[in-house]
PQR file with spaces between the fields and no chain letter, atoms N, CA, C, O and H, PARSE charges and radii, in Angstrom:
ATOM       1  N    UNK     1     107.057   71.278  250.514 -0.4000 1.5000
ATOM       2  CA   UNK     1     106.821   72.671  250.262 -0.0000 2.0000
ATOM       3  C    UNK     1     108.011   73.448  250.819  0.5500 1.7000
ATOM       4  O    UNK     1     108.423   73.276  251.966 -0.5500 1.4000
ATOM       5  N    UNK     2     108.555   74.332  249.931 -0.4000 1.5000
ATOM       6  CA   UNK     2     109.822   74.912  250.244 -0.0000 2.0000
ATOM       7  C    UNK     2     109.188   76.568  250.986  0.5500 1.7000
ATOM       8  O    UNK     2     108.123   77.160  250.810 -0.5500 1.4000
ATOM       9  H    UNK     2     108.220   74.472  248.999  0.4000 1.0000
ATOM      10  N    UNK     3     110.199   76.842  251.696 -0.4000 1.5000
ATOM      11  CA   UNK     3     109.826   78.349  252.012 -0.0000 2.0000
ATOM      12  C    UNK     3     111.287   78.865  251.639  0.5500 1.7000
ATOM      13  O    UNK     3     112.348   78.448  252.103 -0.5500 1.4000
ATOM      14  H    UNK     3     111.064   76.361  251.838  0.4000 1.0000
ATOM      15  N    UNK     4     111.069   80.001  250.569 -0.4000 1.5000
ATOM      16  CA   UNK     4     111.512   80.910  250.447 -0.0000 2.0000
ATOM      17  C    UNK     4     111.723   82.663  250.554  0.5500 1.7000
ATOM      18  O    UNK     4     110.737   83.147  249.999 -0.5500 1.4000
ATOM      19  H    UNK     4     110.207   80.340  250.193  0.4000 1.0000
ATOM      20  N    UNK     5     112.275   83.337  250.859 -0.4000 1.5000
ATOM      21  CA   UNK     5     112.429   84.568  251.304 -0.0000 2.0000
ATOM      22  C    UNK     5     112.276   85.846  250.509  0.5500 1.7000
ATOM      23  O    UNK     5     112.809   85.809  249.400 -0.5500 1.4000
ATOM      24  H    UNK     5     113.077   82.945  251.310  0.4000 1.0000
ATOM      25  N    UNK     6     111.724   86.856  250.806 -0.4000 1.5000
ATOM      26  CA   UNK     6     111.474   87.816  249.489 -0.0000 2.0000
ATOM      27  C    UNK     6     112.910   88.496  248.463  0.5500 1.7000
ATOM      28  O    UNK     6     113.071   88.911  247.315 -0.5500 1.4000
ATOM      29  H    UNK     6     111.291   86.887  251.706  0.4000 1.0000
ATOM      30  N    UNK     7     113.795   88.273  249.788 -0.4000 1.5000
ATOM      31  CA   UNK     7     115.131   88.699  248.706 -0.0000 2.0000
ATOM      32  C    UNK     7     115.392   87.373  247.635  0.5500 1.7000
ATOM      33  O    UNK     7     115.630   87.666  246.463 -0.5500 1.4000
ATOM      34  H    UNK     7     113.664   87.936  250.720  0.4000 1.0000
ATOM      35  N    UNK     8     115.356   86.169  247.956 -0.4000 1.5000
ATOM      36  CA   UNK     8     116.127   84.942  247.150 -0.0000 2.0000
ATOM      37  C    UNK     8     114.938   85.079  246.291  0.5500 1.7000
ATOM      38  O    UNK     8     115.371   85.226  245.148 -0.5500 1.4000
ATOM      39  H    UNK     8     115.162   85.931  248.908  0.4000 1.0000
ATOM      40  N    UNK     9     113.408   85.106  246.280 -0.4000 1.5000
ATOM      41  CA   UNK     9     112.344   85.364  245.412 -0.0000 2.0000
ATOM      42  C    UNK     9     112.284   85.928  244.307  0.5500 1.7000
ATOM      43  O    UNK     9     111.813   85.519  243.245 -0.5500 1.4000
ATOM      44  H    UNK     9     113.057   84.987  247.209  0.4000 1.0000
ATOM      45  N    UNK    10     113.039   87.410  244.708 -0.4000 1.5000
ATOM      46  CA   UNK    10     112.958   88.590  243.795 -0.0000 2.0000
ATOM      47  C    UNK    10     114.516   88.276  242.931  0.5500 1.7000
ATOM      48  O    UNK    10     114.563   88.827  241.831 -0.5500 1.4000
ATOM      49  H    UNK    10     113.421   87.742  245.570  0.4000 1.0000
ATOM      50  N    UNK    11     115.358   87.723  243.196 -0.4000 1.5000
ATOM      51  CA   UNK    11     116.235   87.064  241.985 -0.0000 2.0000
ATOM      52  C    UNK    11     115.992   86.108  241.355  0.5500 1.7000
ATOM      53  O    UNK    11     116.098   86.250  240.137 -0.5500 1.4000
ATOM      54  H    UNK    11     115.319   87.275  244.089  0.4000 1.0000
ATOM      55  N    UNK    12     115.558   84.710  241.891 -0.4000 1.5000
ATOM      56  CA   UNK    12     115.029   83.914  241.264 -0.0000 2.0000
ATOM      57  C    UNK    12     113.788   83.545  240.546  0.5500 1.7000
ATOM      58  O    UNK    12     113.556   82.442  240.051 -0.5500 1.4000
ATOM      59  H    UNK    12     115.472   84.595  242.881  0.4000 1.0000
ATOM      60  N    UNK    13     112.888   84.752  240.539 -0.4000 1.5000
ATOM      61  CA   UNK    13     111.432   84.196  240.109 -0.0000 2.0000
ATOM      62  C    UNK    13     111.087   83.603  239.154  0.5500 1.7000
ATOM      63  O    UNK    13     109.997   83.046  239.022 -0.5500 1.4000
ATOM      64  H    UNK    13     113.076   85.649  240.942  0.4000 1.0000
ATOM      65  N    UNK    14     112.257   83.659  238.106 -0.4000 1.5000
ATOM      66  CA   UNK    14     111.768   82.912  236.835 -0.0000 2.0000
ATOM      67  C    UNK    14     111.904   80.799  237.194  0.5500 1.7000
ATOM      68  O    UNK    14     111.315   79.815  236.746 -0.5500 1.4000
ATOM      69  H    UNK    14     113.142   84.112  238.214  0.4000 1.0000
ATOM      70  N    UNK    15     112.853   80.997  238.069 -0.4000 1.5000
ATOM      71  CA   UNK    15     112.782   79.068  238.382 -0.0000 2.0000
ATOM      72  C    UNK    15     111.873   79.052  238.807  0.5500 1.7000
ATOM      73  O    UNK    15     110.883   78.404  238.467 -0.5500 1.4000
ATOM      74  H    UNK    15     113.332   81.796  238.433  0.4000 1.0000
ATOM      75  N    UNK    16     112.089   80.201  240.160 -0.4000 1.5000
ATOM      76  CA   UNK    16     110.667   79.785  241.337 -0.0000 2.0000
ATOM      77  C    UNK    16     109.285   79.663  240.357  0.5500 1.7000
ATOM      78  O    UNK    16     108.532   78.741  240.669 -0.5500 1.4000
ATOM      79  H    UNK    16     112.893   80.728  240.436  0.4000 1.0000
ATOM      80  N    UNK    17     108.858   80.545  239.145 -0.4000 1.5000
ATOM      81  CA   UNK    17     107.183   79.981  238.947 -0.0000 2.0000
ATOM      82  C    UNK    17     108.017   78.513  237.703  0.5500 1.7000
ATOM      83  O    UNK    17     107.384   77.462  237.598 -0.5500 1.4000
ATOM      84  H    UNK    17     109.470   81.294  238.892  0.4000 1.0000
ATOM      85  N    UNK    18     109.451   78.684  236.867 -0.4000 1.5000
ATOM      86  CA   UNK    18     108.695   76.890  236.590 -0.0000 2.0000
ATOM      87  C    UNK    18     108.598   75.506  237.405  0.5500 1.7000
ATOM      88  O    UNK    18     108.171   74.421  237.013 -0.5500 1.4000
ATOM      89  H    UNK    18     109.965   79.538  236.952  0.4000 1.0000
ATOM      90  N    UNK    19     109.072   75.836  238.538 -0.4000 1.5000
ATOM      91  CA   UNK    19     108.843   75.188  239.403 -0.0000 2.0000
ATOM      92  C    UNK    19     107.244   74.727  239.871  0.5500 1.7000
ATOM      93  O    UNK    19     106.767   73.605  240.039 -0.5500 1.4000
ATOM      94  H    UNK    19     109.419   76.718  238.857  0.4000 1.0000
ATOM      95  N    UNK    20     106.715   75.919  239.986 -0.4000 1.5000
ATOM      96  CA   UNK    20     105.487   75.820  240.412 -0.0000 2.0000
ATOM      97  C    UNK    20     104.537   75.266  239.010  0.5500 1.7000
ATOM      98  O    UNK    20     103.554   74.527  239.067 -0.5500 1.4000
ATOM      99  H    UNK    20     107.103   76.831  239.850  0.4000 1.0000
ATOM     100  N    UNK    21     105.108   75.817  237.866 -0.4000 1.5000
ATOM     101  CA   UNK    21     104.433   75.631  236.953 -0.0000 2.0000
ATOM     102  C    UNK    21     104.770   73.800  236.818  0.5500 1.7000
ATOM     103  O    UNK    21     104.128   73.225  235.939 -0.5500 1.4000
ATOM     104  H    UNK    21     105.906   76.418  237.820  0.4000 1.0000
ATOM     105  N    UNK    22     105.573   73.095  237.521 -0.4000 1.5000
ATOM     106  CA   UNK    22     105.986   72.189  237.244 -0.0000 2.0000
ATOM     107  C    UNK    22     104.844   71.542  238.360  0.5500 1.7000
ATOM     108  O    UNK    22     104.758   70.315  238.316 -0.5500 1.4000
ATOM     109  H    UNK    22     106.094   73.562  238.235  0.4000 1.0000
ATOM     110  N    UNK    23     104.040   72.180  239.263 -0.4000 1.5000
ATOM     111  CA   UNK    23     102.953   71.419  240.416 -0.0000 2.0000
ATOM     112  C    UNK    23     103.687   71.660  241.683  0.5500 1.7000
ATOM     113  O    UNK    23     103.142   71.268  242.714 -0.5500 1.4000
ATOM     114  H    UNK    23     104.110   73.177  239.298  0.4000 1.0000
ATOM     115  N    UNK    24     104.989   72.321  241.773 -0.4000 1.5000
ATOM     116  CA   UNK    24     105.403   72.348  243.319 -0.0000 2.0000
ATOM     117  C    UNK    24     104.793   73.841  244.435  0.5500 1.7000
ATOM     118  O    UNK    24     104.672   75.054  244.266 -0.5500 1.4000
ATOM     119  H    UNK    24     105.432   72.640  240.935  0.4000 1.0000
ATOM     120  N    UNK    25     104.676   73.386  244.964 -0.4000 1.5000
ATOM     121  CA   UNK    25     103.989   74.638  245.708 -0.0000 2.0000
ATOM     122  C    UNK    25     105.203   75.388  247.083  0.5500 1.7000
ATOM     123  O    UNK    25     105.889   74.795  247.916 -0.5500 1.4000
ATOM     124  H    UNK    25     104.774   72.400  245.101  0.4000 1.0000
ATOM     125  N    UNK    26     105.050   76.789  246.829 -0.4000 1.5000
ATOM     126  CA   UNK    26     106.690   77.686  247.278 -0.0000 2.0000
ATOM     127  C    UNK    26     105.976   78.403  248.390  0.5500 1.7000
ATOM     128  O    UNK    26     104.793   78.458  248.054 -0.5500 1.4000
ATOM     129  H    UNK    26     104.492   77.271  246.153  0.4000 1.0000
ATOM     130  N    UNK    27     106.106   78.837  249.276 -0.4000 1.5000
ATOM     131  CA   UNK    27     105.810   79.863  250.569 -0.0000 2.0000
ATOM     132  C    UNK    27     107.109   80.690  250.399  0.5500 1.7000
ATOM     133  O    UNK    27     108.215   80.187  250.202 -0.5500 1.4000
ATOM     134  H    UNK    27     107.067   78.792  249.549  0.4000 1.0000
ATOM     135  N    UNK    28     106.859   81.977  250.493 -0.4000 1.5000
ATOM     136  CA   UNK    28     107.350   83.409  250.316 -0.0000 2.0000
ATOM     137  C    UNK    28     107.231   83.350  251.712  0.5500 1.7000
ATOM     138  O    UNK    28     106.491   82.586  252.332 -0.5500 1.4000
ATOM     139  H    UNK    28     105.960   82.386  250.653  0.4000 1.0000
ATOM     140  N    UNK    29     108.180   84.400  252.295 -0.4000 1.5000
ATOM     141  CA   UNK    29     108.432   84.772  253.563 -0.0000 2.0000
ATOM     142  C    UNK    29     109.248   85.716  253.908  0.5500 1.7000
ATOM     143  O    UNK    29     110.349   85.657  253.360 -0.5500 1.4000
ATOM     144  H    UNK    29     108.781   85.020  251.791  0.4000 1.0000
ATOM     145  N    UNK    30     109.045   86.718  254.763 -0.4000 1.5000
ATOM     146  CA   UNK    30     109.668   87.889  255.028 -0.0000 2.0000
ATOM     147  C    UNK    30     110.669   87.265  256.570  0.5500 1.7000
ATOM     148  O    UNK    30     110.019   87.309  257.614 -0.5500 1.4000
ATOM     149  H    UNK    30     108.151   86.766  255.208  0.4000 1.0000
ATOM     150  N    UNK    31     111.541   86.946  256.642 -0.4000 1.5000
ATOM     151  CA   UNK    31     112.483   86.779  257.211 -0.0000 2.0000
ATOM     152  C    UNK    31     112.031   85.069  257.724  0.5500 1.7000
ATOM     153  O    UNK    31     112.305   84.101  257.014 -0.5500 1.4000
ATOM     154  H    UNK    31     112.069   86.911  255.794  0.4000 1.0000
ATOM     155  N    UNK    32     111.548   84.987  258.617 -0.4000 1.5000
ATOM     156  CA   UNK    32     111.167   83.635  258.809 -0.0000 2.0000
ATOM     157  C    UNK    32     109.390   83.563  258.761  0.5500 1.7000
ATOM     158  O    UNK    32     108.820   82.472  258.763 -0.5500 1.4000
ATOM     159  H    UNK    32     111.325   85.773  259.194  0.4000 1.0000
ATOM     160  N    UNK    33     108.637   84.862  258.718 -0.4000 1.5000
ATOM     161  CA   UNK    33     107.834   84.587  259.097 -0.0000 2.0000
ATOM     162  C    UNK    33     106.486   84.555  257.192  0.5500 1.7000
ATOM     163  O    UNK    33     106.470   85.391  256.288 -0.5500 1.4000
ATOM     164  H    UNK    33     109.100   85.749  258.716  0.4000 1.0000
ATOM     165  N    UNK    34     105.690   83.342  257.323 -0.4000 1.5000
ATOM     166  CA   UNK    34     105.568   82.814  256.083 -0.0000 2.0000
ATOM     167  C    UNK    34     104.130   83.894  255.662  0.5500 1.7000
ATOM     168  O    UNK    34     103.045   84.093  256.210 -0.5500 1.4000
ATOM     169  H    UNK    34     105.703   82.663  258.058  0.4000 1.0000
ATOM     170  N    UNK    35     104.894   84.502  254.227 -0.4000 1.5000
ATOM     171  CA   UNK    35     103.433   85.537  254.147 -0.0000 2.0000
ATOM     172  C    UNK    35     102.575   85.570  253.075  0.5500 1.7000
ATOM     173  O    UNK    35     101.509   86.184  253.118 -0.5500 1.4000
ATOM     174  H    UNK    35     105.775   84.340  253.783  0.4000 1.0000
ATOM     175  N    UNK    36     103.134   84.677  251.677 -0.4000 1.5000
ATOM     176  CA   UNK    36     102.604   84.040  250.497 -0.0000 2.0000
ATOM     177  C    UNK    36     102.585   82.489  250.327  0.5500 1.7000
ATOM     178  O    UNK    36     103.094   81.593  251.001 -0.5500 1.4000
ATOM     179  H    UNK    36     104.000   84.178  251.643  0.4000 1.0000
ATOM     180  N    UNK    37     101.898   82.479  249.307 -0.4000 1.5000
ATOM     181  CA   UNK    37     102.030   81.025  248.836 -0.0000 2.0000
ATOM     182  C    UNK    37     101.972   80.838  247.312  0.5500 1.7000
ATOM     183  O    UNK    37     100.874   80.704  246.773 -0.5500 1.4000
ATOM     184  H    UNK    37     101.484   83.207  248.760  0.4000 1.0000
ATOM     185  N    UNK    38     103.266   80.822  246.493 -0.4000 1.5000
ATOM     186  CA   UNK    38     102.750   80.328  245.416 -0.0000 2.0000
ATOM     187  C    UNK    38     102.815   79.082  244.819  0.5500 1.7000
ATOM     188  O    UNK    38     103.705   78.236  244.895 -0.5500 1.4000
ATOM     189  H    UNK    38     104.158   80.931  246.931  0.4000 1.0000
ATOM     190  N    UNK    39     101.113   79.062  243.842 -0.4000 1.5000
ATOM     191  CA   UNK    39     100.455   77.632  244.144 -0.0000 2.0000
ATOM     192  C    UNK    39     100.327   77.296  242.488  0.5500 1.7000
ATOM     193  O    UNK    39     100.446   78.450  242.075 -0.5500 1.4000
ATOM     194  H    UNK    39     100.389   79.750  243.780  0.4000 1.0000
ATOM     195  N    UNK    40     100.152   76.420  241.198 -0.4000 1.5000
ATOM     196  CA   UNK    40      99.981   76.326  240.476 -0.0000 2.0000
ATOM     197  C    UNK    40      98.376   76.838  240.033  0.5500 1.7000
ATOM     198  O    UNK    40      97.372   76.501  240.660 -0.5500 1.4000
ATOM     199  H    UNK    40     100.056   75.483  241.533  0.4000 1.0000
ATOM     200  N    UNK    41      98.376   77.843  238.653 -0.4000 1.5000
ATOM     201  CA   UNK    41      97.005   78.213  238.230 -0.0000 2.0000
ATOM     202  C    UNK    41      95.978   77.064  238.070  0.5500 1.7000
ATOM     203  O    UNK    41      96.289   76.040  237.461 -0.5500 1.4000
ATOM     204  H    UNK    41      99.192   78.117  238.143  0.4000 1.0000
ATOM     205  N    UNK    42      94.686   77.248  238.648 -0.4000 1.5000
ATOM     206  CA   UNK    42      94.150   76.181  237.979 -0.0000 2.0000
ATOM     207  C    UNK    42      92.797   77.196  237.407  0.5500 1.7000
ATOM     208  O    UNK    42      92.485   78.226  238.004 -0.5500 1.4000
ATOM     209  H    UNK    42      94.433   78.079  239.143  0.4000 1.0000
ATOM     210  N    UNK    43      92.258   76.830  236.475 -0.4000 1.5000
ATOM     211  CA   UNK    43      90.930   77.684  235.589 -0.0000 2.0000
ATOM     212  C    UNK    43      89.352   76.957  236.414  0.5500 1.7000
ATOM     213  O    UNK    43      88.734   75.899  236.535 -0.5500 1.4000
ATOM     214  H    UNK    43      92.512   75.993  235.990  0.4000 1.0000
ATOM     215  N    UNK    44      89.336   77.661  236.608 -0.4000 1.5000
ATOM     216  CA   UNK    44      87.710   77.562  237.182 -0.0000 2.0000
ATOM     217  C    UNK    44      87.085   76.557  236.295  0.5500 1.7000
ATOM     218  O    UNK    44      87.376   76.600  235.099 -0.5500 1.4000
ATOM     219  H    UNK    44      89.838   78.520  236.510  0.4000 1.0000
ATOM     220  N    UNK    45      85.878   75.236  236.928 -0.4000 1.5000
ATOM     221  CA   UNK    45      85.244   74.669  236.464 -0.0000 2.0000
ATOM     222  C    UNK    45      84.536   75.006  235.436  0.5500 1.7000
ATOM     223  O    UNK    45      84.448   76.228  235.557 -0.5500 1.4000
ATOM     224  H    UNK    45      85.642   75.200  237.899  0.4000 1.0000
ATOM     225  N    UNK    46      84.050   74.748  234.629 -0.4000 1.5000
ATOM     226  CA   UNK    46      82.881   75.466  233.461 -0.0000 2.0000
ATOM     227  C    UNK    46      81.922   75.307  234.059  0.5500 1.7000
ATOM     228  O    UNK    46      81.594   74.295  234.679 -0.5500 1.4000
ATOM     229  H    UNK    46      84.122   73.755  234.530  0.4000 1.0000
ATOM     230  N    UNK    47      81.150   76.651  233.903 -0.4000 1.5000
ATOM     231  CA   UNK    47      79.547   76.251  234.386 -0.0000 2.0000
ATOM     232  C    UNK    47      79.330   75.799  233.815  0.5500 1.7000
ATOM     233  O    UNK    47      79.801   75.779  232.678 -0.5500 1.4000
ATOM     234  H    UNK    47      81.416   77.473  233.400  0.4000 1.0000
ATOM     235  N    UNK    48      78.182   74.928  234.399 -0.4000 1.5000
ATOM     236  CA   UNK    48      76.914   74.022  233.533 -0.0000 2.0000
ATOM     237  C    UNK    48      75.835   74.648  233.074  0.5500 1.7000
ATOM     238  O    UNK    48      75.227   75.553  233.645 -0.5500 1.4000
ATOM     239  H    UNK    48      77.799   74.945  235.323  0.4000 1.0000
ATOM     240  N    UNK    49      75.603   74.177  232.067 -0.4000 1.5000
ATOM     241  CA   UNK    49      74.209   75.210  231.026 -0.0000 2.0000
ATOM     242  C    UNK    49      73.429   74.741  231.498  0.5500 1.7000
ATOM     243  O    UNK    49      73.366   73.577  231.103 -0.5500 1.4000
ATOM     244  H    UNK    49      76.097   73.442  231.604  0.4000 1.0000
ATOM     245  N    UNK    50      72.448   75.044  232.435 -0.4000 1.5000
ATOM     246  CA   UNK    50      70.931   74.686  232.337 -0.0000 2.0000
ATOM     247  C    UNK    50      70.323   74.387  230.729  0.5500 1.7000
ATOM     248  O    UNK    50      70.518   75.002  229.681 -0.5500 1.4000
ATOM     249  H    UNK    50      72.499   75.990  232.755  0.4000 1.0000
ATOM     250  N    UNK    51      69.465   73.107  231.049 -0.4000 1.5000
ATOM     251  CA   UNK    51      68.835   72.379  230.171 -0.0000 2.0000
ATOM     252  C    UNK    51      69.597   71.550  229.344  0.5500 1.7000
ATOM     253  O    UNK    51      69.045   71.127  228.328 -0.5500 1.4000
ATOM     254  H    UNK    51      69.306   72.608  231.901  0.4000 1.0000
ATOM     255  N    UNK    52      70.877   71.199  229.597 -0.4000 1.5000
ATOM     256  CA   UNK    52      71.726   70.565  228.640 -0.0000 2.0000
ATOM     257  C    UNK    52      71.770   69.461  228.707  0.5500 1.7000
ATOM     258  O    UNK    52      72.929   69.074  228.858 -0.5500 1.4000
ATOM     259  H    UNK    52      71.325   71.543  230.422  0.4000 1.0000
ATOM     260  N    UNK    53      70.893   68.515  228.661 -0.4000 1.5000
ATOM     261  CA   UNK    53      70.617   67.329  228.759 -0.0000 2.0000
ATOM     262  C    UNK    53      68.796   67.193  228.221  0.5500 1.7000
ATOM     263  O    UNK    53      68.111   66.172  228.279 -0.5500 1.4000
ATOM     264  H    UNK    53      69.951   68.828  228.538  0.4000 1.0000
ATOM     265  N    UNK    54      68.420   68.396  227.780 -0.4000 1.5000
ATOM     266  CA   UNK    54      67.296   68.227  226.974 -0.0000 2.0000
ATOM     267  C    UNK    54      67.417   67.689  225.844  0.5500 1.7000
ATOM     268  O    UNK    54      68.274   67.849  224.975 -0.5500 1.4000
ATOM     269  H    UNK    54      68.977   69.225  227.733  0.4000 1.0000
ATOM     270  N    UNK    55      66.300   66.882  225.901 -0.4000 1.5000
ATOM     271  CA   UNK    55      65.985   65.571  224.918 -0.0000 2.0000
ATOM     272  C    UNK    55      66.497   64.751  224.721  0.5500 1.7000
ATOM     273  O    UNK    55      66.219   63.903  223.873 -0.5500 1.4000
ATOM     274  H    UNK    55      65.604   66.753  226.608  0.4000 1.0000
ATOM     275  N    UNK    56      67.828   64.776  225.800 -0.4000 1.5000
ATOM     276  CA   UNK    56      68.707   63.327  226.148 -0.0000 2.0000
ATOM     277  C    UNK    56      68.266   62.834  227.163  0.5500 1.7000
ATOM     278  O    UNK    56      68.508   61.630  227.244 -0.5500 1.4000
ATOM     279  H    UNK    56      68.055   65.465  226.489  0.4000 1.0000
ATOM     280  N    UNK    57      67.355   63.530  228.519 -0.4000 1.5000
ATOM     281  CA   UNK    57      67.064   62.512  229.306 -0.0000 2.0000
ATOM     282  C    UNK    57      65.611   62.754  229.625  0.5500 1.7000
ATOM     283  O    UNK    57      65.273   63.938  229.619 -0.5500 1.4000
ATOM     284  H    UNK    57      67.159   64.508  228.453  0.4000 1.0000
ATOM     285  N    UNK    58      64.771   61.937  229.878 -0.4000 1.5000
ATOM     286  CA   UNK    58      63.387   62.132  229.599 -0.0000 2.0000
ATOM     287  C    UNK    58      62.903   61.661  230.981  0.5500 1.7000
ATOM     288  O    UNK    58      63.401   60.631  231.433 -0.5500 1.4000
ATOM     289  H    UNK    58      65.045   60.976  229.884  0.4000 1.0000
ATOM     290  N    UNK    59      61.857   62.410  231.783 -0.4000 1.5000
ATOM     291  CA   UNK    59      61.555   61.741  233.095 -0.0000 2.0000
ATOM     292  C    UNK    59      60.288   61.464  232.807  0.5500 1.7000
ATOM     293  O    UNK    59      59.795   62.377  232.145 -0.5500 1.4000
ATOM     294  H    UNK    59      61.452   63.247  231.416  0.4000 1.0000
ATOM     295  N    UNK    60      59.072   60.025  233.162 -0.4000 1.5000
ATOM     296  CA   UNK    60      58.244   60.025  232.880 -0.0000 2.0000
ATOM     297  C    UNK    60      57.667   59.980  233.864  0.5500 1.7000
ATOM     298  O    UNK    60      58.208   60.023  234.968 -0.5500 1.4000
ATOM     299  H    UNK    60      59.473   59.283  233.699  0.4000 1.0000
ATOM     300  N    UNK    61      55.825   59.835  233.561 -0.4000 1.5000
ATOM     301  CA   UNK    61      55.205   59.968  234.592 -0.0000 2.0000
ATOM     302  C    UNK    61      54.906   59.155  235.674  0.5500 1.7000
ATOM     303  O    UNK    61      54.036   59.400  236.510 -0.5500 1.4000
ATOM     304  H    UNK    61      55.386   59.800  232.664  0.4000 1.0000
ATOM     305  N    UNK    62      55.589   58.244  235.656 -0.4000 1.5000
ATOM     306  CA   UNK    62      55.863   57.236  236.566 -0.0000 2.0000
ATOM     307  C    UNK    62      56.900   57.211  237.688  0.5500 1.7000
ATOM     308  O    UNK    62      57.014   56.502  238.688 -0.5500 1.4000
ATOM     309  H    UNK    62      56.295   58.044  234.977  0.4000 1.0000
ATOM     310  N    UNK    63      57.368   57.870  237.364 -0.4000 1.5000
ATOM     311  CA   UNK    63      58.393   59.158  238.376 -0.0000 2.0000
ATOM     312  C    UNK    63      58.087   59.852  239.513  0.5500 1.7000
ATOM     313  O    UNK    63      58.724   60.210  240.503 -0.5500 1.4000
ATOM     314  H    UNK    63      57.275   58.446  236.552  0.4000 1.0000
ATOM     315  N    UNK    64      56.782   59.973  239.075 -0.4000 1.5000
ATOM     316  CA   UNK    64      55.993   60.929  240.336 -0.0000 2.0000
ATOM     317  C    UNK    64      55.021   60.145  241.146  0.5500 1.7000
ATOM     318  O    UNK    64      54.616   60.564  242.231 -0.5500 1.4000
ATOM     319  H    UNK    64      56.264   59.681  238.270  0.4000 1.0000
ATOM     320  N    UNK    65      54.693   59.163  240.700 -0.4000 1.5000
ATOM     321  CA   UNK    65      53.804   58.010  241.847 -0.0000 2.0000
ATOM     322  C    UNK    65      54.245   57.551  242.521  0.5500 1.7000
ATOM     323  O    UNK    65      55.394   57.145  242.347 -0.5500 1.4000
ATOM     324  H    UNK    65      55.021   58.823  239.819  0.4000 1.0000
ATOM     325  N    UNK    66      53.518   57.343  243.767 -0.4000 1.5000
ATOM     326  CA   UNK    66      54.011   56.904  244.873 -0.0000 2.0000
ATOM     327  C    UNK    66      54.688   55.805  244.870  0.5500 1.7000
ATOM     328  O    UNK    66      54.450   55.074  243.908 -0.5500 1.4000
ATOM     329  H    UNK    66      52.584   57.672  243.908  0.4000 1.0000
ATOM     330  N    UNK    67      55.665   55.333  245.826 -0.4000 1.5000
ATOM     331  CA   UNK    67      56.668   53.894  245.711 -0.0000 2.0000
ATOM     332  C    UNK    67      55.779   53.059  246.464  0.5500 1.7000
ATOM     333  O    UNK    67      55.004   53.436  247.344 -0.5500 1.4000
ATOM     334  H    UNK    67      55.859   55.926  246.608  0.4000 1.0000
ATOM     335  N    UNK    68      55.980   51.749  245.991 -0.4000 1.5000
ATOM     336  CA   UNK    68      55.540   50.274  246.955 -0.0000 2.0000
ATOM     337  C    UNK    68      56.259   50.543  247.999  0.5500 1.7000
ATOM     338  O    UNK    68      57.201   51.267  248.323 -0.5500 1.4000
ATOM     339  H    UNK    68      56.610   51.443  245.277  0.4000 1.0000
ATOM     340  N    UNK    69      55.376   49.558  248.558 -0.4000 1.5000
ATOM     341  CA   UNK    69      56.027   49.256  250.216 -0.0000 2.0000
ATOM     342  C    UNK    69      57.503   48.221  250.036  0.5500 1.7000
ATOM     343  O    UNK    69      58.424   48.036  250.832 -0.5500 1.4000
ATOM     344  H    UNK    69      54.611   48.970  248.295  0.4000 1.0000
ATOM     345  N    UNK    70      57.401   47.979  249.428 -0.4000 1.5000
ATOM     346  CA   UNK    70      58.251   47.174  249.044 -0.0000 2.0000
ATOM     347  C    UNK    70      59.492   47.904  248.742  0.5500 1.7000
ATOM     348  O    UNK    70      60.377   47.782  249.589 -0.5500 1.4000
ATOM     349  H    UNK    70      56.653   48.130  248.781  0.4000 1.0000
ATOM     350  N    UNK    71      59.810   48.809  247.478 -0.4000 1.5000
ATOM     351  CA   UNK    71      60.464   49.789  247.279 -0.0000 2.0000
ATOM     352  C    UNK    71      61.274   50.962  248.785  0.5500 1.7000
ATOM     353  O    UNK    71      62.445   51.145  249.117 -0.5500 1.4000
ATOM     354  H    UNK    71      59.091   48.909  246.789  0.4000 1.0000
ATOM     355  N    UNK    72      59.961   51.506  249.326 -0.4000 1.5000
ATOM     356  CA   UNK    72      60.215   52.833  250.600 -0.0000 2.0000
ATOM     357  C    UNK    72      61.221   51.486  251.713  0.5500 1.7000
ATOM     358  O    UNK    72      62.168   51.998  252.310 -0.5500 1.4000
ATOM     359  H    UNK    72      59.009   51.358  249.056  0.4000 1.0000
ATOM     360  N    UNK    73      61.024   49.903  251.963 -0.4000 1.5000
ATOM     361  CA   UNK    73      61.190   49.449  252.468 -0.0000 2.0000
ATOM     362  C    UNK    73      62.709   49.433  252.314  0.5500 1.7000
ATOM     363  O    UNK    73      63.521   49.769  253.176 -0.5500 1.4000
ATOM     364  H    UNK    73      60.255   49.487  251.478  0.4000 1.0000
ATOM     365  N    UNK    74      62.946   49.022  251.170 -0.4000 1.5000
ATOM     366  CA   UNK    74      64.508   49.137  250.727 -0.0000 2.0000
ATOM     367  C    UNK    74      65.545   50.358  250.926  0.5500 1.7000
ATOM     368  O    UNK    74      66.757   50.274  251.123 -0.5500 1.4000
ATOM     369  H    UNK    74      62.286   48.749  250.470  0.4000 1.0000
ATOM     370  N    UNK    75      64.942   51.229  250.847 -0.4000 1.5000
ATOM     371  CA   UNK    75      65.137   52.601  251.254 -0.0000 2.0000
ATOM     372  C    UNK    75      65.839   52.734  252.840  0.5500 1.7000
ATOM     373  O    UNK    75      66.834   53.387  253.155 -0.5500 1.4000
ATOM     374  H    UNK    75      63.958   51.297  250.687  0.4000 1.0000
ATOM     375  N    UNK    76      65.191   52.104  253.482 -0.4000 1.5000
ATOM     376  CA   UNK    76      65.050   52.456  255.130 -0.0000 2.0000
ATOM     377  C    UNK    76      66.092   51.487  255.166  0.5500 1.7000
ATOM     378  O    UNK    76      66.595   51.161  256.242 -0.5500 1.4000
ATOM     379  H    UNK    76      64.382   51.574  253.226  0.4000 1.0000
């Protein structure tokens, strides 16, 4: 991770983001002391749709009865 300075920043910004756009990550800094960070965009996860796995996964009623001893045993 490189640190760079707001004057060398403000001439170079077009390398400095393909750089970043390239995955490298830059710290901005006002004389020595470090006061940004630029980091490559990443897009937020997609939410998940509730119910989207209806009628692909089916829980039955055997699901809800109690486990053997045998079973809770394996567990522990």
């Amino acid at each position: 991770m490189e640190t760079v300075t707001i004057h060398i920043a403000k001439t170079t910004l077009s390398q400095l983001l393909a750089r970043v756009e390239a995955g490298e990550e830059i710290v901005l800094a006002r004389g020595k002391r470090p006061i940004a960070k630029l980091v490559p965009f990443q897009r937020p996860a997609a939410k998940r749709k509730f119910g989207a796995l209806s009628g692909v996964v089916s829980v039955g009623p055997e699901f809800f009865e109690p486990l053997s001893e045998q079973e809770l045993a394996a567990w522990e």
